[in-house]
C-alpha positions as CSV (number, residue, x, y, z in Angstrom):
1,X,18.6,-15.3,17.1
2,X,15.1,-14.9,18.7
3,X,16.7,-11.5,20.0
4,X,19.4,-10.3,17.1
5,X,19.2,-6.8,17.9
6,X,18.4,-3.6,16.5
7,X,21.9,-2.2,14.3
8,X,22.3,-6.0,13.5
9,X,20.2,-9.3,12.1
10,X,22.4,-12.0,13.9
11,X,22.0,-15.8,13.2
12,X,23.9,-19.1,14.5
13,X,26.4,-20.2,11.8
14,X,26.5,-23.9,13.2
15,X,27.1,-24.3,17.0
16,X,30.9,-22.2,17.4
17,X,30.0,-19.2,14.8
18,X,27.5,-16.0,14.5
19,X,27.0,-14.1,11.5
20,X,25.8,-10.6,11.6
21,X,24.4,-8.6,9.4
22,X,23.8,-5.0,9.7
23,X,20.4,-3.5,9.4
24,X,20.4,-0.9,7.7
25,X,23.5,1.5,6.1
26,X,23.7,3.5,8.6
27,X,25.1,0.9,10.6
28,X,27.4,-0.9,7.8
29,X,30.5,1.3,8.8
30,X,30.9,-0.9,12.0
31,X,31.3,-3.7,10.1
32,X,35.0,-2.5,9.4
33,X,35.8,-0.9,12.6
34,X,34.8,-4.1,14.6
35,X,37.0,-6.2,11.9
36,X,40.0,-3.7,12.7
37,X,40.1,-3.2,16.0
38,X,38.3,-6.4,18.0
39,X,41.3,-8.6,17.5
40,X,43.6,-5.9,19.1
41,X,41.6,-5.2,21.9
42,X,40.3,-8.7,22.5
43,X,44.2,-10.1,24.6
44,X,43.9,-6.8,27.0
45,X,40.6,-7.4,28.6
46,X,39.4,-9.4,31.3
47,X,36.5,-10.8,29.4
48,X,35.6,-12.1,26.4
49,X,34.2,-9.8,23.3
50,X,33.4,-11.2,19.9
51,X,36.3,-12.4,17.8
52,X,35.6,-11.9,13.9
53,X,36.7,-15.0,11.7
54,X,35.9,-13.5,8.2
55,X,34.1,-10.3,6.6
56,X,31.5,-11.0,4.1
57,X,31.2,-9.0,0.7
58,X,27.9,-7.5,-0.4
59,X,25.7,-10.0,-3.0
60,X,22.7,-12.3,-3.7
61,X,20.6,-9.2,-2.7
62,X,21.9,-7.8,0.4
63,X,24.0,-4.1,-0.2
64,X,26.3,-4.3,3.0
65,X,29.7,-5.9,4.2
66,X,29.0,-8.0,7.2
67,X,30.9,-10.5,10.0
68,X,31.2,-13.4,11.2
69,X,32.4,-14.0,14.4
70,X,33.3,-16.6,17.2
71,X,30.2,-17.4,19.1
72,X,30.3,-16.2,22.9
73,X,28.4,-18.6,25.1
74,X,25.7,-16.8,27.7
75,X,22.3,-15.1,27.8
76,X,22.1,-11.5,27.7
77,X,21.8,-9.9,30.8
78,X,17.9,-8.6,30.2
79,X,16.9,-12.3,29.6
80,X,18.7,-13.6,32.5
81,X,19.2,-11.0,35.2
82,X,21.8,-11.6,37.4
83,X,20.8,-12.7,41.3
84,X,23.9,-10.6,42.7
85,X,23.1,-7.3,40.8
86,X,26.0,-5.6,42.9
87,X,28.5,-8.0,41.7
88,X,27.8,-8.0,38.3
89,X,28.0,-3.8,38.5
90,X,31.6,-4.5,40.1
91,X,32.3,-6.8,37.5
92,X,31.5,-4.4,34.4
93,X,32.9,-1.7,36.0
94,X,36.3,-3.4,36.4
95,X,35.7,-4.2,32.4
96,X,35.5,-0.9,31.2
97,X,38.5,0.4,34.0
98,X,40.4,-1.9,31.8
99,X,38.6,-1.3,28.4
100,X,39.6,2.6,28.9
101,X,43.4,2.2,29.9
102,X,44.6,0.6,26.8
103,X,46.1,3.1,24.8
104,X,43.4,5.2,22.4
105,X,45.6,7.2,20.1
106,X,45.1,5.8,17.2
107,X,41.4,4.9,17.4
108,X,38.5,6.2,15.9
109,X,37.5,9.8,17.1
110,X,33.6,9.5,18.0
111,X,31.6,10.9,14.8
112,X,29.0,9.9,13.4
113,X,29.6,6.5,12.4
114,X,29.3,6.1,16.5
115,X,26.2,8.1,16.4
116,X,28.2,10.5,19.0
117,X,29.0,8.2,21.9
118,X,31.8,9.2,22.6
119,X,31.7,12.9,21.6
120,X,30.5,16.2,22.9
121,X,26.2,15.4,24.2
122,X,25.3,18.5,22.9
123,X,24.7,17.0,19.3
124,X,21.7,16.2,21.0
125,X,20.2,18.9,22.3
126,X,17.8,19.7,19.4
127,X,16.0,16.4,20.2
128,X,16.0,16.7,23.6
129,X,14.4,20.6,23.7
130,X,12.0,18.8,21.7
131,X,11.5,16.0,23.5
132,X,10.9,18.0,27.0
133,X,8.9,20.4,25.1
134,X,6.5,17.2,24.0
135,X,6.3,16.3,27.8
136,X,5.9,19.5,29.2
137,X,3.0,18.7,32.1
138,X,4.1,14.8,31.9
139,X,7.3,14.8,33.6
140,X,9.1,17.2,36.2
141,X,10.3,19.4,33.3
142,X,12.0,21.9,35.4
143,X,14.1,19.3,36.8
144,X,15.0,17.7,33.4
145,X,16.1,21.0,31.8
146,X,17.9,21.4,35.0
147,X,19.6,17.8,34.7
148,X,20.2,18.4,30.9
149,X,22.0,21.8,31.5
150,X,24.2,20.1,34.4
151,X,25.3,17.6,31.6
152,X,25.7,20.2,29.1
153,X,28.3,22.3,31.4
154,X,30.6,19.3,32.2
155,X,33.5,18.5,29.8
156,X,35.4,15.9,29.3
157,X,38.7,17.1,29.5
158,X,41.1,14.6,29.6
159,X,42.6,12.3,27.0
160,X,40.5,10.1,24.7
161,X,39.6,6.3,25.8
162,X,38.1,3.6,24.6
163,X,34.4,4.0,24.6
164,X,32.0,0.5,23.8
165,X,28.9,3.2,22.9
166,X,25.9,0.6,23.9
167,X,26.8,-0.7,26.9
168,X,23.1,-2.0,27.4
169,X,22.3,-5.0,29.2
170,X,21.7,-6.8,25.7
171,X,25.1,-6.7,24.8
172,X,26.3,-8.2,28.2
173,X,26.0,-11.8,28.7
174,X,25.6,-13.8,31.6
175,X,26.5,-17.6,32.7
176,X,26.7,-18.8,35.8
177,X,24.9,-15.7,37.6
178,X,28.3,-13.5,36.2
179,X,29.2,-11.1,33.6
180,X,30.5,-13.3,31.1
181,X,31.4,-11.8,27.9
182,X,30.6,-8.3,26.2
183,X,29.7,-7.7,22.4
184,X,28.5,-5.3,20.1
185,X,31.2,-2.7,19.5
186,X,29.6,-1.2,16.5
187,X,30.0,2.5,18.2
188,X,33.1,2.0,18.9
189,X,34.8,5.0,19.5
190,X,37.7,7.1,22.0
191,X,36.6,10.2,23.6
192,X,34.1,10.8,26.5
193,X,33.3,7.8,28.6
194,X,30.4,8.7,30.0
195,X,27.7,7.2,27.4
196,X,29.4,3.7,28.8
197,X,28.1,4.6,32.4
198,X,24.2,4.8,31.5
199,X,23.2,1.6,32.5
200,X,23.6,2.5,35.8
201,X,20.2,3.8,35.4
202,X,18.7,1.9,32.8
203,X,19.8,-1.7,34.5
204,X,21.0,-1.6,37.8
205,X,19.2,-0.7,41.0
206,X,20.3,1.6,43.5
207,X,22.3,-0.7,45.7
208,X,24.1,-1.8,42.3
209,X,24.3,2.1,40.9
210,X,26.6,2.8,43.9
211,X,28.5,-0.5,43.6
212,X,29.3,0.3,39.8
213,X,29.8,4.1,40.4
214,X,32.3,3.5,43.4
215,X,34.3,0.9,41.1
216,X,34.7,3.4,38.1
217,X,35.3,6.8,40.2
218,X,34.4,9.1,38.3
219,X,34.0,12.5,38.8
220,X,31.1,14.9,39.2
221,X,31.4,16.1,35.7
222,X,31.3,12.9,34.1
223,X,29.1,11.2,36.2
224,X,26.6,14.1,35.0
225,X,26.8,13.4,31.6
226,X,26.7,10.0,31.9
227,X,22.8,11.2,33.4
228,X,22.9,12.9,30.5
229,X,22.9,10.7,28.3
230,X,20.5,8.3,29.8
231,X,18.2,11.1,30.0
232,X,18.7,12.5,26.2
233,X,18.1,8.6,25.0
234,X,14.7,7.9,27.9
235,X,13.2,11.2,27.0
236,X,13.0,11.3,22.8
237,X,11.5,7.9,23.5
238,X,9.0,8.7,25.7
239,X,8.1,11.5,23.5
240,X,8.0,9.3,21.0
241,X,10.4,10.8,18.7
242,X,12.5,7.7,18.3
243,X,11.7,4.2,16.6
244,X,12.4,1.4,18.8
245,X,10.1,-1.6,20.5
246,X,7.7,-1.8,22.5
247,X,9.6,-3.3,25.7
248,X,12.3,-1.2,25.1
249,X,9.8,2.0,25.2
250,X,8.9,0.5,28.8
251,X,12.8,0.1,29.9
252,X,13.4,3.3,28.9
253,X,10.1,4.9,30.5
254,X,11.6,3.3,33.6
255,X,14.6,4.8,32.9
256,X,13.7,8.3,33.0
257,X,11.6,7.5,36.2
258,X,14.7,6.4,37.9
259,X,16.6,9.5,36.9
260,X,14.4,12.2,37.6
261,X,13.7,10.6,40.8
262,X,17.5,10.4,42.0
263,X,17.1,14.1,41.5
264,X,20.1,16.7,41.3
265,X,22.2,14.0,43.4
């Protein structure tokens, strides 16, 4: 793929199949998770996610387990933006309202092998101290510390759900102008939803935002970590304290525009 991702090298496997191959080992424990759990999930959702067909073993060089998987037709929603930007926020919401009411109990607590999504945002609060303290005269400061303690404060404090942990526009694909399919479950987790809600910042607009936050309800709290995290993941980039490209760097720059110019809203 001209675009395979970060966590994951993915490549055509003929026209119906993708194999994916994670990156690096810190992203081999998905491999698993997505093998366990995809096929159960997969009949209770209103769209399509990625079916695996087989795991692959480690050999002929390369160290990890990896997938392969039913290929989902579609572009990814950063390549192909959708014309009716409301619409396709209605339609993801209504994906992850069903994506969080299948039952959770037995699914993987958020740790680290979901790098957190899903568990409690302070984990990150070393990196983002740092990261404000790098920008200190770049940004409104005072209102991101202000932002970041509001997230902070607010706890999730109902049971688990299903969390997808990168809902980024990426892993959403579009035909036809709609939300098509969804992929990339490698952060799979239940706990705190509100790393799922990010890209109301880092894709949709405003008229979109409200579209998306009025489908999902959710309340204060959660909707403040959900800044939260959008504003952890903008700011260590901008400070440059986290690896990634250079048109990501840009998205996320935008990102943190976005935020800090809703404001304490």
């Amino acid at each position: 793929m001209a675009h395979g991702g970060w966590d994951n090298r993915t490549f055509h496997l003929g026209e119906r199949l993708s194999v994916r191959l994670p990156s690096h080992a810190r992203y081999a424990a998905a491999v698993e998770k997505e093998q366990a759990w995809l096929p159960r999930l997969a009949p209770r959702l209103p769209l399509p996610i990625p079916a695996p067909v087989a795991m692959g073993r480690p050999g002929e060089g390369y160290p990890f387990p990896w997938s392969v998987c039913r290929w989902l037709p579609g572009e990814a929603a950063d390549a192909a933006p959708p014309a009716d930007l409301a619409g396709f926020a209605e339609d993801l919401a209504g994906f992850l309202d069903a994506f969080q009411a299948i039952e959770a109990a037995d699914g993987p607590p958020a740790g680290a092998h979901s790098f957190h999504r899903g568990g409690d945002l302070a984990v990150y609060d070393p990196e983002t101290q740092a990261a404000l303290a790098k920008l200190e005269g770049r940004i409104d400061a005072r209102l991101a510390r202000s932002l970041w303690d509001r997230a902070l404060a607010a706890r999730w404090d109902r049971p688990p759900v299903w969390v997808h942990g990168d809902v980024a526009p990426s892993n959403l694909l579009v035909a036809d102008g709609r939300l098509s399919a969804v992929i990339d479950f490698g952060q799979l987790s239940v706990g705190d939803p509100a790393c799922d809600y990010g890209i109301a910042w880092t894709f949709l607009d405003a008229e979109a935002r409200a579209a998306f936050r009025a489908r999902l309800a959710p309340d204060p709290g959660t909707w403040a970590r959900a800044k939260g995290w959008t504003l952890w993941k903008s700011l260590i980039i901008a400070a440059g304290l986290a690896a990634t490209t250079p048109r990501q760097t840009a998205l996320w720059i935008e990102a943190l525009k976005t935020v800090l110019g809703e404001g304490e809203g």
